[in-house]
MITI-663141 format. One record per atom (N, C-alpha, C): x, y, z; atom name; residue in one letter. Coordinates in Angstrom, 2 decimals. Atoms other than C-alpha are relative to their C-alpha. Layout:
N
<site x="X" y="Y" z="Z" a="CA" r="a"/>
...
***
This chain:
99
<site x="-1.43" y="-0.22" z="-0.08" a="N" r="x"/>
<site x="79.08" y="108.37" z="117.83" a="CA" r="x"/>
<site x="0.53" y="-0.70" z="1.25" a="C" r="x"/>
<site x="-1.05" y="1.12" z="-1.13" a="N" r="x"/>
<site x="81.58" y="106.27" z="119.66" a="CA" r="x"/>
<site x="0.57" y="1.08" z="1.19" a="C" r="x"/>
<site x="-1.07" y="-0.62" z="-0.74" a="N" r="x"/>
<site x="83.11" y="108.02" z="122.52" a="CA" r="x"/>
<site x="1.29" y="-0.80" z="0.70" a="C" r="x"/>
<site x="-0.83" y="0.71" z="-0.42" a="N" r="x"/>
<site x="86.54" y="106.69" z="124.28" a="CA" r="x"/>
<site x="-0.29" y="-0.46" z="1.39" a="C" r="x"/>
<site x="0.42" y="0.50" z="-2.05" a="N" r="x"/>
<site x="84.93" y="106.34" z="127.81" a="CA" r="x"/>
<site x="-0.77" y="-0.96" z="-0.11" a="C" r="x"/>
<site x="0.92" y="1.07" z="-0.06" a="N" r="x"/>
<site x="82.54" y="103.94" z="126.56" a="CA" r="x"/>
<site x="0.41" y="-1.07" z="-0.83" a="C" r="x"/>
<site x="-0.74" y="1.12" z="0.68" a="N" r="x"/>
<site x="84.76" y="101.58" z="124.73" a="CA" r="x"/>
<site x="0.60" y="-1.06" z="0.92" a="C" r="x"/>
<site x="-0.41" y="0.97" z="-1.29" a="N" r="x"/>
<site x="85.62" y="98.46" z="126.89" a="CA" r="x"/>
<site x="1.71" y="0.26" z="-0.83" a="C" r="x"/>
<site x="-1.23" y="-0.11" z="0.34" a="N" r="x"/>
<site x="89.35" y="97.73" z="127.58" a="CA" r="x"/>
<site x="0.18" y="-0.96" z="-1.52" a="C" r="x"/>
<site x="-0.54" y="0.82" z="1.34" a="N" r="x"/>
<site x="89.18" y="95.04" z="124.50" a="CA" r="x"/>
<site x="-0.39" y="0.73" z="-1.29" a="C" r="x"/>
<site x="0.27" y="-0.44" z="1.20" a="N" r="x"/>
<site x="87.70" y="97.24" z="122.26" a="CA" r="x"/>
<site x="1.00" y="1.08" z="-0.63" a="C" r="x"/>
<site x="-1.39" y="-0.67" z="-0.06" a="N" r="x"/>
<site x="90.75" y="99.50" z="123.08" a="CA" r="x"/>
<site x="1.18" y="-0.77" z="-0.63" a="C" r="x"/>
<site x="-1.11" y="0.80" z="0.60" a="N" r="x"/>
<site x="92.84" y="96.78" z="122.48" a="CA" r="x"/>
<site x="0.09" y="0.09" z="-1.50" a="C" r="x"/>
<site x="0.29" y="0.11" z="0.99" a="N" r="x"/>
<site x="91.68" y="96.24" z="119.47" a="CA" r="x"/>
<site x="0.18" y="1.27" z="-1.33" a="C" r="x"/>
<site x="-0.68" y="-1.00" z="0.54" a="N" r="x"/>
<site x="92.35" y="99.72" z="118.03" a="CA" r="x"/>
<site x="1.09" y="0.45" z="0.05" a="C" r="x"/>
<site x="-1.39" y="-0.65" z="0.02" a="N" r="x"/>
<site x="95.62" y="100.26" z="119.23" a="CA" r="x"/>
<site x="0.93" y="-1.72" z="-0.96" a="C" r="x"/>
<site x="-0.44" y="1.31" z="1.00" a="N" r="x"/>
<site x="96.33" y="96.67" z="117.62" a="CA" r="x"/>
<site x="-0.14" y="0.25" z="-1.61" a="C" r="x"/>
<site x="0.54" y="-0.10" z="1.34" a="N" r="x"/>
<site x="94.51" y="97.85" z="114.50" a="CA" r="x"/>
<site x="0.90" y="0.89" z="-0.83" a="C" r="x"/>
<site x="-1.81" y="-1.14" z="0.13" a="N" r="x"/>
<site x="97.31" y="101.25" z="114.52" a="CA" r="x"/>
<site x="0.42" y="-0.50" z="-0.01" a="C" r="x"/>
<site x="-1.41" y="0.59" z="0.23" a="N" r="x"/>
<site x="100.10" y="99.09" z="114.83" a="CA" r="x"/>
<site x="0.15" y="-0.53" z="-1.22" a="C" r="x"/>
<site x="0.43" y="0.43" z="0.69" a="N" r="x"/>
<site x="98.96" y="97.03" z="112.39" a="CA" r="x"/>
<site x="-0.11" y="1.03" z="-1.53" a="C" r="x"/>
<site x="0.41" y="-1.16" z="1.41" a="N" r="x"/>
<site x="98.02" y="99.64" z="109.63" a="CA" r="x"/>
<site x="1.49" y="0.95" z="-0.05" a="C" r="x"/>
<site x="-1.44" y="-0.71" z="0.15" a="N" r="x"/>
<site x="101.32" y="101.52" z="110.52" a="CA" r="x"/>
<site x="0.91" y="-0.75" z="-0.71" a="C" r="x"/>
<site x="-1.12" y="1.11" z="0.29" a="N" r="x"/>
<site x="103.48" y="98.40" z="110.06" a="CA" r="x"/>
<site x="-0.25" y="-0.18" z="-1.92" a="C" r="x"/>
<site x="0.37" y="-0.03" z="1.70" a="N" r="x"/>
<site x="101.60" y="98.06" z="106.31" a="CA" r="x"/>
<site x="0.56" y="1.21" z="-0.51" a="C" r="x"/>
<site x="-0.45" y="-1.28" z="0.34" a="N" r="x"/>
<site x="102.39" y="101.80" z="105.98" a="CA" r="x"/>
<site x="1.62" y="-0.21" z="-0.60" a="C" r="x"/>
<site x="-2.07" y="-0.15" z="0.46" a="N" r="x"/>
<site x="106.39" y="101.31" z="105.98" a="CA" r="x"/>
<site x="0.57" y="-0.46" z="-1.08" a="C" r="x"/>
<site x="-0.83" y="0.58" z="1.38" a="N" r="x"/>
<site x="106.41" y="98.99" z="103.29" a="CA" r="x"/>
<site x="-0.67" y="0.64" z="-1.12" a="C" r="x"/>
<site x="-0.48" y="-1.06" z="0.81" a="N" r="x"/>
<site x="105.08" y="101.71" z="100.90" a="CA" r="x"/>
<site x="0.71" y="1.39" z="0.39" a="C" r="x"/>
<site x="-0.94" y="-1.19" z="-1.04" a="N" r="x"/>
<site x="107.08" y="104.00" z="103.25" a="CA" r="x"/>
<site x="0.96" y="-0.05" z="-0.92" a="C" r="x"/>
<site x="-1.81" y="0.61" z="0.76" a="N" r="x"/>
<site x="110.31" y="102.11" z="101.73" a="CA" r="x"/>
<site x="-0.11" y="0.03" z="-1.02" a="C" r="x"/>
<site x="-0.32" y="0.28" z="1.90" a="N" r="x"/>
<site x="108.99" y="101.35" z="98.48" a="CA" r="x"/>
<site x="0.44" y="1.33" z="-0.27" a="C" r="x"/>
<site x="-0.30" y="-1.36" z="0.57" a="N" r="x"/>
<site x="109.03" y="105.35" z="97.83" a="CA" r="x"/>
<site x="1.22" y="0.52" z="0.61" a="C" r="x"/>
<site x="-1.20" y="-0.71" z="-0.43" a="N" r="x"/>
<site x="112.38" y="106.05" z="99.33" a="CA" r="x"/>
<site x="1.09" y="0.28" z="-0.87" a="C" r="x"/>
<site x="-1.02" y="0.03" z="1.62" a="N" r="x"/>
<site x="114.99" y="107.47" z="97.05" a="CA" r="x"/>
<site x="1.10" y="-1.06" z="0.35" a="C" r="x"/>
<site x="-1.35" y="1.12" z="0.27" a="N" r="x"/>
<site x="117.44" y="105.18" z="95.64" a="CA" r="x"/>
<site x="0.72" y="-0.41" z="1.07" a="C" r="x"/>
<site x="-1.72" y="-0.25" z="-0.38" a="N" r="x"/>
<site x="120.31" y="106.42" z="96.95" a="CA" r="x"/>
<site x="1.16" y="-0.55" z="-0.69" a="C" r="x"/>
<site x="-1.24" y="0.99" z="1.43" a="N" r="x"/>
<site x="123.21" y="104.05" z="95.22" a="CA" r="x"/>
<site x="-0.74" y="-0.99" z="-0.56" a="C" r="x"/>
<site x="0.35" y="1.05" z="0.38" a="N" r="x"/>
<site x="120.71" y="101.68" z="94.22" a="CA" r="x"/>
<site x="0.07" y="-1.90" z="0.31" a="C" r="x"/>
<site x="-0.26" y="1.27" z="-0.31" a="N" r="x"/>
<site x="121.65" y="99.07" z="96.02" a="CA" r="x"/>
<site x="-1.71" y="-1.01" z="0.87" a="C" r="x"/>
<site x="1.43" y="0.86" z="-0.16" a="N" r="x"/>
<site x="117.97" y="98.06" z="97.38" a="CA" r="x"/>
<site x="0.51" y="-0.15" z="1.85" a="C" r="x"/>
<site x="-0.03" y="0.51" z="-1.92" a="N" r="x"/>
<site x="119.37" y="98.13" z="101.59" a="CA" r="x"/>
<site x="-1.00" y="0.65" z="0.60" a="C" r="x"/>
<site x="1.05" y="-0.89" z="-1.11" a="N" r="x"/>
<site x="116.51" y="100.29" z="102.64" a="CA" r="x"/>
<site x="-1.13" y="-1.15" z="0.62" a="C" r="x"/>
<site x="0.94" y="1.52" z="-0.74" a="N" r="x"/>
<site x="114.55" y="96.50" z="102.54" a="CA" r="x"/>
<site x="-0.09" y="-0.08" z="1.28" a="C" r="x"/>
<site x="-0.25" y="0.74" z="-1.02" a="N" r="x"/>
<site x="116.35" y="95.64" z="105.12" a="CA" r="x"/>
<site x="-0.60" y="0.67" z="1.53" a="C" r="x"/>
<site x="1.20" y="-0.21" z="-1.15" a="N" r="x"/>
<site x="114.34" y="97.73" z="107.29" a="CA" r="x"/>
<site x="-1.05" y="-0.27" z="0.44" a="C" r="x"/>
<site x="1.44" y="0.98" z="-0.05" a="N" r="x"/>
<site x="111.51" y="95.57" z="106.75" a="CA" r="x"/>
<site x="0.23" y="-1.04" z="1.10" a="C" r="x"/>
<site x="-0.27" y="0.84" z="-1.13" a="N" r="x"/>
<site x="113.11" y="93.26" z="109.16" a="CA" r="x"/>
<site x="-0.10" y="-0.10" z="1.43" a="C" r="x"/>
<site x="0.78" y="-0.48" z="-1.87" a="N" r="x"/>
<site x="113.09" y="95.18" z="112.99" a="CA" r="x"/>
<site x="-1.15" y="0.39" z="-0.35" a="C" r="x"/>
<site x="1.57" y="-0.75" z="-0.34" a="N" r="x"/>
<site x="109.68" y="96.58" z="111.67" a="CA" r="x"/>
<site x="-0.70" y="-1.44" z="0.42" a="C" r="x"/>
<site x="0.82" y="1.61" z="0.53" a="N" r="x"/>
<site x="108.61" y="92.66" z="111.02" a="CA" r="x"/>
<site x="0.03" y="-0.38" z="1.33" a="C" r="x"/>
<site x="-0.28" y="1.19" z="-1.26" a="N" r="x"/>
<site x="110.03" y="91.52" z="114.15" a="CA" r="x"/>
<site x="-0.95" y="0.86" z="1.48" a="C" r="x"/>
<site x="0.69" y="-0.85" z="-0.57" a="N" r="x"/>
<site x="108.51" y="94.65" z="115.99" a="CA" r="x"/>
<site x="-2.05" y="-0.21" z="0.00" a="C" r="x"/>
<site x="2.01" y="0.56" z="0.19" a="N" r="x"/>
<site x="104.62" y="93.27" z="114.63" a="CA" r="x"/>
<site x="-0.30" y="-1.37" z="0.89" a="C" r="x"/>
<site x="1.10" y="1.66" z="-0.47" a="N" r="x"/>
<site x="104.94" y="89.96" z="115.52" a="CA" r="x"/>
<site x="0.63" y="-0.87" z="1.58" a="C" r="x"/>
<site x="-0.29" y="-0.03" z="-1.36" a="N" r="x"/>
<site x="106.76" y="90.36" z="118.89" a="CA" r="x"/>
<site x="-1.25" y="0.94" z="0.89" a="C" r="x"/>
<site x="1.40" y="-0.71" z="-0.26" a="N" r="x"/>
<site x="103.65" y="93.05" z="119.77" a="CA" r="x"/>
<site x="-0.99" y="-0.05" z="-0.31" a="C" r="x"/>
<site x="1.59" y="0.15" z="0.27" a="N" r="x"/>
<site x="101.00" y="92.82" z="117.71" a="CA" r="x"/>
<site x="-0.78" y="-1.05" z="-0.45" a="C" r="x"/>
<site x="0.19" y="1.88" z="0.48" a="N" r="x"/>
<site x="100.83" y="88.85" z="116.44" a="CA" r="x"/>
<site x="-0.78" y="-0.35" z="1.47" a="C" r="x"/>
<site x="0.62" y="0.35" z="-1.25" a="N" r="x"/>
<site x="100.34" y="88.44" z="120.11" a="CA" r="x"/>
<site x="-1.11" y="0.62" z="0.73" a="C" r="x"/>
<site x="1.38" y="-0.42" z="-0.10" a="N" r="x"/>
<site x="97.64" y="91.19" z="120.69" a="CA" r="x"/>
<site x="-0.73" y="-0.22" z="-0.57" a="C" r="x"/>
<site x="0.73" y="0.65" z="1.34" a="N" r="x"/>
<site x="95.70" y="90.11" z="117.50" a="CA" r="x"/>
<site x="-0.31" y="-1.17" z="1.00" a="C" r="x"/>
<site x="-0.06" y="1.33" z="-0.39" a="N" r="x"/>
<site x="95.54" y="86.43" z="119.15" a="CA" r="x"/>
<site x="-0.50" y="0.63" z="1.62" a="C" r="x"/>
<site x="0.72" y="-0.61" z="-0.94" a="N" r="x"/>
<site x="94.46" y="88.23" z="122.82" a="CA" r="x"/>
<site x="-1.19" y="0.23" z="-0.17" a="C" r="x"/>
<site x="1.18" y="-0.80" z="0.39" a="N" r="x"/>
<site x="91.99" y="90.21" z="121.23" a="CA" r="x"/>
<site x="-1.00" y="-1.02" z="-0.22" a="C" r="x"/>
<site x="1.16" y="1.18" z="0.25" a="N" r="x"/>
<site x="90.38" y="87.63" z="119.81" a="CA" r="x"/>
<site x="-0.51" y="-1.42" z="0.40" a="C" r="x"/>
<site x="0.56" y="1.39" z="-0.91" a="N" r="x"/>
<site x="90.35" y="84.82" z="122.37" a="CA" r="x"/>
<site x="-0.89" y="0.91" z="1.12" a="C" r="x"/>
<site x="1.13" y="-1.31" z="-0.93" a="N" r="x"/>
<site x="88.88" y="87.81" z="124.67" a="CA" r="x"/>
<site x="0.93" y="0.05" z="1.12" a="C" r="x"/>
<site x="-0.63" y="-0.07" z="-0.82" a="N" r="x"/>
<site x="91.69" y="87.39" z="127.23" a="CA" r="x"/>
<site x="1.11" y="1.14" z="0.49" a="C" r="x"/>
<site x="-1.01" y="-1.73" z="-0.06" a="N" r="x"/>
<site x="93.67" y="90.34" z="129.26" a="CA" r="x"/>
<site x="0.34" y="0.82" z="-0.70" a="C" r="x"/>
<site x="-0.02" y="-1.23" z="0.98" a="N" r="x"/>
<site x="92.99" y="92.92" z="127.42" a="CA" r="x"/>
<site x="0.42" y="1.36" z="0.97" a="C" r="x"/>
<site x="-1.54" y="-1.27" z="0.03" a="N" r="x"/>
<site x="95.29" y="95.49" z="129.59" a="CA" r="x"/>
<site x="0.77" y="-0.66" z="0.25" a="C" r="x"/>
<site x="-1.47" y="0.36" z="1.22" a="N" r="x"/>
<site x="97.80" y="93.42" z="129.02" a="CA" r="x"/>
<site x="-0.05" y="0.39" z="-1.00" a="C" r="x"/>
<site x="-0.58" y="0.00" z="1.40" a="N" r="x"/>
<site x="97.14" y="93.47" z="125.27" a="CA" r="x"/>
<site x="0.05" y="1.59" z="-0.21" a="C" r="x"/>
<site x="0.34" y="-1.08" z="0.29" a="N" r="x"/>
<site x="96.48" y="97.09" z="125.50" a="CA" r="x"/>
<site x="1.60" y="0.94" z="0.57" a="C" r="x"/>
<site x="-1.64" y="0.00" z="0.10" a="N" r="x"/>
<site x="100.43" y="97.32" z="127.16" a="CA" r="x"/>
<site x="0.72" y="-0.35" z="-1.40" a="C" r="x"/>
<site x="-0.96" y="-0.06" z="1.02" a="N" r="x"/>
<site x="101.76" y="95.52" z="124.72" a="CA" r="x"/>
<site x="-0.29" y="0.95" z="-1.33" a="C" r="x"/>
<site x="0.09" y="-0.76" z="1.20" a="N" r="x"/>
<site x="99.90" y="97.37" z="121.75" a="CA" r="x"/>
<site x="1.12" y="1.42" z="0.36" a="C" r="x"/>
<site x="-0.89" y="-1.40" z="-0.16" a="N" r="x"/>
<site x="101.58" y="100.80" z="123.59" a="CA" r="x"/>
<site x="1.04" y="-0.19" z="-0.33" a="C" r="x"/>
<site x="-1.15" y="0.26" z="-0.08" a="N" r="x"/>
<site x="104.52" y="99.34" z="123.66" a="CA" r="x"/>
<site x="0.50" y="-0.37" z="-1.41" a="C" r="x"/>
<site x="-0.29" y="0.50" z="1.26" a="N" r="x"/>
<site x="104.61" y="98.04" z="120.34" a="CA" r="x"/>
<site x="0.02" y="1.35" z="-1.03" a="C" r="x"/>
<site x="0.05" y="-1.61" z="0.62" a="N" r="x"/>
<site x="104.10" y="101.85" z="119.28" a="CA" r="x"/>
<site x="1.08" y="0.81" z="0.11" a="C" r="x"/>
<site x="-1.11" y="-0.68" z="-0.46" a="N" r="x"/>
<site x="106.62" y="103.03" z="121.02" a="CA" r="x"/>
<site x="1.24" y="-0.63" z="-0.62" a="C" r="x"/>
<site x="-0.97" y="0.37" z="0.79" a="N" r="x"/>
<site x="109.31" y="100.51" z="119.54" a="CA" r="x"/>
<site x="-0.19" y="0.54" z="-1.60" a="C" r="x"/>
<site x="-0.42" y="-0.58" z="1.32" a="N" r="x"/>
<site x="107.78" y="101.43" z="116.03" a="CA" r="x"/>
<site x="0.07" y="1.42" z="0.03" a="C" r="x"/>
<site x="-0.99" y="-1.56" z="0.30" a="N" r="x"/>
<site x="108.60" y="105.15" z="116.77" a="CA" r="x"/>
<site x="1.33" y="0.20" z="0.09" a="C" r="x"/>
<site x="-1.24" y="-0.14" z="-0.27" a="N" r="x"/>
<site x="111.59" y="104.90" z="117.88" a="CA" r="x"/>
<site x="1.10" y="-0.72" z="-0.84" a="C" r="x"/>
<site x="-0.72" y="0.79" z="1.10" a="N" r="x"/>
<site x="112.82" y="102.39" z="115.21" a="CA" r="x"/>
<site x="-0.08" y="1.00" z="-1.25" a="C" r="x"/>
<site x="0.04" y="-1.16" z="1.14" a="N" r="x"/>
<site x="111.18" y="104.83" z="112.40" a="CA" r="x"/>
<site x="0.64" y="1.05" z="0.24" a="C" r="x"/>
<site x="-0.78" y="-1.45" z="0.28" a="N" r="x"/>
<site x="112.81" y="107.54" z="113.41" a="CA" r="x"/>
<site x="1.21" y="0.07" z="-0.17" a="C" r="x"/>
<site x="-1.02" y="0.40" z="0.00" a="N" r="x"/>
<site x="115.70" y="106.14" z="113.59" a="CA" r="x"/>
<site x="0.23" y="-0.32" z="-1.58" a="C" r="x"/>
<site x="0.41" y="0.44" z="1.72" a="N" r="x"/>
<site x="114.85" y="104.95" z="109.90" a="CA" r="x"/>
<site x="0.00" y="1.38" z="-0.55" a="C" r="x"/>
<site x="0.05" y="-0.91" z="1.19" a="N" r="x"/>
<site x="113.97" y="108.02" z="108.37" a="CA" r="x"/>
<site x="1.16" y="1.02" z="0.10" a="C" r="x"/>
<site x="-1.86" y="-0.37" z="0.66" a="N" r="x"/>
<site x="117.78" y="109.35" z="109.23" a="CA" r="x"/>
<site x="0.67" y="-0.70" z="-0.49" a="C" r="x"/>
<site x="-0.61" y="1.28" z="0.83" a="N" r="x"/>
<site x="119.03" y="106.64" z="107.96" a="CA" r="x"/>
<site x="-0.45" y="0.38" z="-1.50" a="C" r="x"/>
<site x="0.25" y="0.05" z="1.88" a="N" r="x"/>
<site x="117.42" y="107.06" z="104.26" a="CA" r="x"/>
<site x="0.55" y="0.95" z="-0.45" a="C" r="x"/>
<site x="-0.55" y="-1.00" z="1.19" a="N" r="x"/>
<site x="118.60" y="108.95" z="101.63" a="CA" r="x"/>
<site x="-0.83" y="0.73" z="-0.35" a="C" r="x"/>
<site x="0.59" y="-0.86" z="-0.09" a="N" r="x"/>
<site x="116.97" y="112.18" z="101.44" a="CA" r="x"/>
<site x="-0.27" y="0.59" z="-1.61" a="C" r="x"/>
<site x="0.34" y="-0.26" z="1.15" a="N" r="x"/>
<site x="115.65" y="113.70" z="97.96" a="CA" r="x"/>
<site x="0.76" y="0.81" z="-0.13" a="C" r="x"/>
***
C-alpha cells in the first residue's frame, strides 16, 4: 500500500492532474444528464470555462509531469486548477434547471 508521505512531489503532481482531469470528463456527462429546461441545449455552453479551466491548468501540468520538471509548481497549478473547477461548478449547478 501506497502511503502519501512516500509519494515524491511528481507523483503528487500527477494525481492531482489525474483529479482534474477525470473531474473535467465528469461534467460532460454532468451536462449531458441535466434537465432540459426550455430545451434550448445552453447548458453546453458550460463546456467552455470548464474547457478553458483544463487547458489553462491541467494541459500544462500533464506536459510538466511528464518532462519531469517543477513539480511544486505543477502541483500549484493542479490546486489551483481545483479550486477554479469548484468554484465554476458551483456556480453551474445554480445555474441549471433543477428536476
Amino acid at each position: 500500500m501506497v502511503s502519501l508521505r512516500n509519494l515524491s512531489f511528481r507523483q503528487m503532481a500527477a494525481v492531482i492532474a489525474a483529479v482534474g482531469t477525470l473531474f473535467w470528463l465528469y461534467t460532460f456527462y454532468a451536462i449531458d444528464h441535466v434537465p432540459l429546461g426550455d430545451g434550448s441545449g445552453f447548458q453546453w455552453l458550460a463546456v467552455f470555462p470548464l474547457g478553458g479551466i483544463f487547458a489553462i491548468f491541467f494541459l500544462p501540468a500533464w506536459l510538466l509531469v511528464a518532462i519531469g520538471r517543477w513539480p511544486r509548481l505543477t502541483i500549484a497549478l493542479g490546486i489551483a486548477g481545483l479550486i477554479a473547477f469548484a468554484v465554476v461548478w458551483m456556480q453551474l449547478l445554480a445555474e441549471f434547471p433543477k428536476k
